[in-house]
Structures are given as structure tokens and as C-alpha cells.
C-alpha positions as a printed Julia matrix, in Angstrom:
289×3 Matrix{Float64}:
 -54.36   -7.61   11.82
 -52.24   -5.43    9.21
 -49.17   -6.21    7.62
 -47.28   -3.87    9.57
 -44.68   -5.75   11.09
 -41.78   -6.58    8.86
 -39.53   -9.18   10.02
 -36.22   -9.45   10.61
 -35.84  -11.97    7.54
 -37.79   -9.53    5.38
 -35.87   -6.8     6.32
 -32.69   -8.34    5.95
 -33.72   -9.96    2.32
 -34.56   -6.22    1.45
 -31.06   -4.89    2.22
 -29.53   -7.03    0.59
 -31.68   -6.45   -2.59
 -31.08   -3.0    -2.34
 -27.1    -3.31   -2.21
 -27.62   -6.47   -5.43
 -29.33   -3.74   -7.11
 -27.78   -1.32   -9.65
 -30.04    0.42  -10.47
 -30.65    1.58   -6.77
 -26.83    1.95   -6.19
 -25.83    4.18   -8.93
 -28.81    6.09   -8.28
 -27.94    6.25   -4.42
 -24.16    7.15   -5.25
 -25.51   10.29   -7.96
 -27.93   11.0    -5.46
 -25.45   11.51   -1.93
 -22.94   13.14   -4.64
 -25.4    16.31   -5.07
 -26.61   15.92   -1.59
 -23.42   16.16    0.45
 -22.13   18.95   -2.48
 -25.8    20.48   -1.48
 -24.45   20.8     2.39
 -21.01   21.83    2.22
 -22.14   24.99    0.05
 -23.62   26.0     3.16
 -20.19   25.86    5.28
 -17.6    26.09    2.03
 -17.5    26.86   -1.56
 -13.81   27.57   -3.53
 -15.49   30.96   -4.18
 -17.88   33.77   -3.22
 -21.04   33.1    -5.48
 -22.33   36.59   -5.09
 -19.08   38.46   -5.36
 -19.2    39.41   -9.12
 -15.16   39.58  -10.87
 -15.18   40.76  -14.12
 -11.57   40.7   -15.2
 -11.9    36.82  -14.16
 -14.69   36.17  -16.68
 -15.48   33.15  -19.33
 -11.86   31.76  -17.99
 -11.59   27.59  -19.38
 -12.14   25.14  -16.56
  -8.41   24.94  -14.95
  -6.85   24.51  -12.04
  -8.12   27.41  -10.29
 -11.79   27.09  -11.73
 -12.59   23.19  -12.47
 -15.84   24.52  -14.01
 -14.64   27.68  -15.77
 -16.4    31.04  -14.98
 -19.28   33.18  -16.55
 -19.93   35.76  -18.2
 -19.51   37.73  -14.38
 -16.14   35.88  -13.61
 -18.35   33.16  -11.07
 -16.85   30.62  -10.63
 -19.09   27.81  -11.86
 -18.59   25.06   -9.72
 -19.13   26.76   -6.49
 -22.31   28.34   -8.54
 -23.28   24.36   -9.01
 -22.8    23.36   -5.41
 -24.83   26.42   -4.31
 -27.53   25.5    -7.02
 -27.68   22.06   -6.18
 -29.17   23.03   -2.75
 -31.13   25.58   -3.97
 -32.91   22.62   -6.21
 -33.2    20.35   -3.48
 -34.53   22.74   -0.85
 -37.48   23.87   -3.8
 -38.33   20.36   -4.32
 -37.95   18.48   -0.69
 -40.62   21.18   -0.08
 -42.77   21.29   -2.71
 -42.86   17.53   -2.33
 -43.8    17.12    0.76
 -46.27   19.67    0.27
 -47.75   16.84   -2.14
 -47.46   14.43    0.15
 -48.55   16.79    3.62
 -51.84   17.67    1.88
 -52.52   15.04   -0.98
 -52.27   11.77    0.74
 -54.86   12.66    3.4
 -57.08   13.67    0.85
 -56.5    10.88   -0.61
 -57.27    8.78    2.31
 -60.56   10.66    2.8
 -61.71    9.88   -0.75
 -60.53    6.31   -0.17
 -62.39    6.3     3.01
 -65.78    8.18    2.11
 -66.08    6.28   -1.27
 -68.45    6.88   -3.85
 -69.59    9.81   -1.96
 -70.09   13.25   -2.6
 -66.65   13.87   -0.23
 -65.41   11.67   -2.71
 -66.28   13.04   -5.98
 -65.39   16.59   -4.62
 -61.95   15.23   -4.33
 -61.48   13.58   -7.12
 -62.82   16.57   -9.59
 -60.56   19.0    -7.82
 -57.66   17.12   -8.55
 -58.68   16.71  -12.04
 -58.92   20.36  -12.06
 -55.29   21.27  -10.5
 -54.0    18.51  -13.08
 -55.31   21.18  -15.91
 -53.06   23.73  -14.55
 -49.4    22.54  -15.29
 -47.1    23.67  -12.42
 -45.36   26.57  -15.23
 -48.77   27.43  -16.03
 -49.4    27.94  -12.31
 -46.25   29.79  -11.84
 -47.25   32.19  -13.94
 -50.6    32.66  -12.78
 -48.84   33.09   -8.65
 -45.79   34.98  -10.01
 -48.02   37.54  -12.16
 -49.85   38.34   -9.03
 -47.25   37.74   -6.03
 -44.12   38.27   -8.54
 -41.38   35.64   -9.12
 -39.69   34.37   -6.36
 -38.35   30.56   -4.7
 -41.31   30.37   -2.32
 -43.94   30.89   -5.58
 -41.97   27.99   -7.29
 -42.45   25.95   -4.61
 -46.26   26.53   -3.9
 -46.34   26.69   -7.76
 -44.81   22.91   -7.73
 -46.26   21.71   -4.49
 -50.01   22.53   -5.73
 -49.38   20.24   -8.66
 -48.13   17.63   -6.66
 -51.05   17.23   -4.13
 -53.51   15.82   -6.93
 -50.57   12.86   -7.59
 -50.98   11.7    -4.26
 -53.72   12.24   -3.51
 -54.38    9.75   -6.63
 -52.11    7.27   -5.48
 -52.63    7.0    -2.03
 -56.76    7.01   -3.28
 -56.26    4.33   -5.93
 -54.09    1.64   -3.18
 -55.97    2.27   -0.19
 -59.02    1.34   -2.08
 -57.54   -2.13   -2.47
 -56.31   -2.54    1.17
 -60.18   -1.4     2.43
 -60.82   -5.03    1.09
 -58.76   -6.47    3.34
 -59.41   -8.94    6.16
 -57.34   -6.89    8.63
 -59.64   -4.03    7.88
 -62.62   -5.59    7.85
 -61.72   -7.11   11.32
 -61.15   -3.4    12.59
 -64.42   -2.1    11.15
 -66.1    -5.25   13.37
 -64.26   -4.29   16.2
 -65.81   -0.38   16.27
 -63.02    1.18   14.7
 -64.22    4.32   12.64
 -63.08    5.13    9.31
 -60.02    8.19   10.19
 -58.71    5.94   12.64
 -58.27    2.62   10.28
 -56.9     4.98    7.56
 -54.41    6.43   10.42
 -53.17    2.47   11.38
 -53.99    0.16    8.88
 -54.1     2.01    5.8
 -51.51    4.68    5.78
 -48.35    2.13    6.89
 -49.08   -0.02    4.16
 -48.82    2.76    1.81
 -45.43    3.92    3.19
 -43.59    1.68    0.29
 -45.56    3.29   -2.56
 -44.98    6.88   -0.94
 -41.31    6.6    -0.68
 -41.35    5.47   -4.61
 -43.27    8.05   -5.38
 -41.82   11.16   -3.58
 -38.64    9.85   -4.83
 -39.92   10.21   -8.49
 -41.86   13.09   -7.67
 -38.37   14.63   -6.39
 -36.72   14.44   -9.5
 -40.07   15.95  -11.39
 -39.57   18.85   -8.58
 -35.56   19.45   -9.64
 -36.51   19.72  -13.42
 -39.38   21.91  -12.44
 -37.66   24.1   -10.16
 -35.16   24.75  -13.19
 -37.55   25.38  -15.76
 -39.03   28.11  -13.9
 -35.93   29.13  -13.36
 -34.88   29.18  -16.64
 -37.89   31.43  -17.47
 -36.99   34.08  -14.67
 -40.21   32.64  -12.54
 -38.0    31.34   -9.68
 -35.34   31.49   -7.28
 -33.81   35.18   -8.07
 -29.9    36.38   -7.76
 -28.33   36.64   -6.39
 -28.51   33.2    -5.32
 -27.86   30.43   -8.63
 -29.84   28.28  -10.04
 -29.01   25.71  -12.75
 -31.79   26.5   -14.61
 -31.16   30.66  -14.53
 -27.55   29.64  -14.75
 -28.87   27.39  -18.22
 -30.62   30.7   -19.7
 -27.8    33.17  -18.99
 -25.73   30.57  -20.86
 -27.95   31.06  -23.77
 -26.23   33.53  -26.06
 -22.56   32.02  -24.72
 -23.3    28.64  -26.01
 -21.06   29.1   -29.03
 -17.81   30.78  -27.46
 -18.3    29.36  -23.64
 -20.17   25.87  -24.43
 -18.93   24.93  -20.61
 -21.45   27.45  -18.88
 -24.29   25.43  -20.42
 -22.32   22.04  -19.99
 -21.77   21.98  -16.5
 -24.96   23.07  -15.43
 -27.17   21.07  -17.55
 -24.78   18.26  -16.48
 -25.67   18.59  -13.37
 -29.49   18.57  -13.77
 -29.07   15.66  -15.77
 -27.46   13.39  -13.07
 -28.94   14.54  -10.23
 -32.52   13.82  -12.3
 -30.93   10.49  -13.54
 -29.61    9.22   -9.77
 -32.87    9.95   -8.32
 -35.09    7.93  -10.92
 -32.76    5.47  -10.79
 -32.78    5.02   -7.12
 -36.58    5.35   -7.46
 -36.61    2.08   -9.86
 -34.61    0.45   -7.61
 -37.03    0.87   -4.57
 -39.31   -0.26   -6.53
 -38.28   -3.33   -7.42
 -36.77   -3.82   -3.69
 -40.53   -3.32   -2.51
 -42.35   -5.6    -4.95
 -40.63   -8.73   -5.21
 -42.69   -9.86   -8.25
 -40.8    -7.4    -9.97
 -37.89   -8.65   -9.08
 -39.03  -12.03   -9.94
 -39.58  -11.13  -13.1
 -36.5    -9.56  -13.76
């Protein structure tokens, strides 16, 4: 029998770690801050990111621009709110591109152990891990050219070998268990005890995971953008919105303040939240805390 079912008791005791935890609340707070400004950019900004005003440029944050403008009279906080979804959209895909592809592979290797399914697995991962995913943006963008889709199969490729790993290295573990050996008595066959008794009991290390893995994706996604290798105007992108900022840094510090601001919280919230599921999963850790 598998430790699927969670009781009510459990359940409840987990809640209320979560909301005791402040690590997990600050991070959930930073996180539904970028999220919800993320989702009204696609009904309302205070102003037309593409629509270019030059007369309006480098003004000081004010009352009609919190932010300030660039060097193109945007108005940076609308560019921010537009960027933040951009950098969510890149790496919700890219991660679950990791997670879509990896942890079945994973599961295989887990399954077919010490075979030559196995070590096929495990020594293409290794391989992909060689390949940094700015390294591999360069390699797709030289031949495809830059764009937000490359960045994202740029990011998810180097993702599916980190789940693949994880889900590889715990379900190991849980093959030992007496709930699984029970199923392999009763006839079950390998896929399907990986599909019910394996794979649920992952779900708590997955979440953790994509959540760090989803804050490795934002930084990502603005690194190639910094370097011209992802999304392209004239939609924003903090990290595009870093590198213009460049050569401004000493009469406009704002356009590079702002931005990287924003990168910085959004990365911060989501680790933190990440640490806090953590904990709220493993109780030894909170134990020991």
C-alpha cells in the first residue's frame, strides 16, 4: 500500500506550517506580487510599451511615471509589469519542459536499473549538463536565430537532466519499499508501479524543485536576454531592459534599478517560498529548526 493518502490531520498540520512559516510567506507575498502584476499587463498597463515618445525620455520617477522612463520615453513600470510576464511565461515553460520530459526518464532509469536503459540515461544527462543553457542558446540561436521560443527550448533542455536526476535518485529509494514490493507480488509491471506508487510520492520533491528550478528559469531567461539571445522588441524584458541600461547607468541609475530590482525579488520570493515548502514537506527539517 503507498503513502498516498494524506489525512485530514496531516493536511491540516501542513497548512498551518505553511502560514507559521516566513520564509514561505514572504516568498508567497513577492511571489503573487509579480504574478498578479504579470496578469494585469495583459488587460492594463499606465502606458503603451511599444509606443516609443521621445520628448518624454530619461524623465525621474514622478507622479506620472513611478519608475521614470528610458532612453525611448517608456515608461518603466508598465515595461516591468509587461516583463514580469514575459519572464514567467519563458520559465513556467521551460520548466515544465524539465519536468514533462525529465521525470519520466527519470522514472525509466529508476525502473530499468543498472541496465543499459539505464546507463543510456544517465550519460545523456551528464552530457546536456556540459552544455550550460547560454551555451545552448547560442548553439539554437546561431542556427534558428534569437528569439523567446529558443530561450525556452534553450532553458527547458537544461532542465530535463535535473529531473530526471531527482526523480532517478528518490524513486530508487521508494523501489525498496514494502508497498512496492507488495505490487511487484501482486503482477504489477514496472511502468505501471512507477505511474501509482512511485510518481505520487515524488509530487513533494517536484513541487520543491520546479519551484527552485523557476527562479533558475527567471535569471536565465534574463541573461539571455541581456545578451540579445532572447525575447526580442518590441516586447521588454528585464534583462534587455538591464543591457540597454548599460551606458545610462551614470546619468539614469533608475533604468538599471528598477529592473534589476525586480529580478531580484521575484528570484528572492520564489527561493524563499521554495525553502519554505521544503521544510513544510519534511518535518525533520522543521524539527531541527
Amino acid at each position: 500500500m503507498s503513502d498516498l493518502h494524506v489525512e485530514p490531520s496531516l493536511r491540516a498540520g501542513m497548512v498551518y506550517a505553511a502560514l507559521r512559516s516566513p520564509s514561505f510567506m514572504i516568498g508567497l507575498v513577492l511571489t503573487l506580487i509579480f504574478i498578479a502584476a504579470a496578469l494585469i499587463s495583459f488587460f492594463w498597463t499606465p502606458y503603451d510599451v511599444t509606443q516609443l515618445n521621445i520628448a518624454d525620455k530619461l524623465q525621474q520617477p514622478s507622479a506620472a511615471h513611478w519608475f521614470g522612463t528610458d532612453a525611448f520615453g517608456r515608461d518603466i513600470f508598465s515595461m516591468i509589469m509587461v516583463g514580469a510576464r514575459v519572464s514567467i511565461a519563458v520559465a513556467l515553460v521551460a520548466v515544465g519542459i524539465g519536468i514533462v520530459v525529465g521525470v519520466p526518464l527519470g522514472l525509466l532509469a529508476a525502473a530499468r536499473h543498472g541496465s543499459l536503459i539505464d546507463e543510456i540515461i544517465m550519460r545523456t544527462n551528464d552530457l546536456v549538463f556540459a552544455f550550460p543553457a547560454l551555451l545552448m542558446a547560442i548553439m539554437i540561436t546561431a542556427v534558428f536565430g534569437p528569439s523567446a521560443i529558443n530561450a525556452i527550448t534553450a532553458i527547458g533542455i537544461f532542465n530535463i537532466p535535473v529531473f530526471a536526476r531527482l526523480a532517478r535518485g528518490a524513486a530508487l529509494s521508494l523501489w525498496q519499499r514494502d508497498y512496492v514490493l507488495a505490487a511487484r507480488v501482486a503482477g504489477k509491471g514496472r511502468a505501471r508501479i512507477s505511474a501509482e506508487h512511485i510518481l505520487p510520492n515524488l509530487a513533494n520533491l517536484l513541487i520543491v524543485q520546479g519551484t527552485i528550478q523557476f527562479s533558475l528559469g527567471i535569471l536565465a531567461e534574463a541573461g539571455l536576454a541581456f545578451f540579445g539571445l532572447g525575447t526580442q522588441p518590441p516586447l521588454p524584458s528585464w534583462g534587455r531592459m538591464l543591457s540597454e541600461a548599460q551606458t545610462l547607468i551614470y546619468i539614469a541609475s533608475y533604468v538599471a534599478i528598477f529592473p534589476g530590482l525586480a529580478i531580484v525579488f521575484t528570484v528572492l520570493g520564489l527561493n524563499l517560498m521554495g525553502d519554505g515548502l521544503r521544510d513544510i514537506f519534511d518535518p525533520k527539517l522543521r524539527r531541527a529548526r
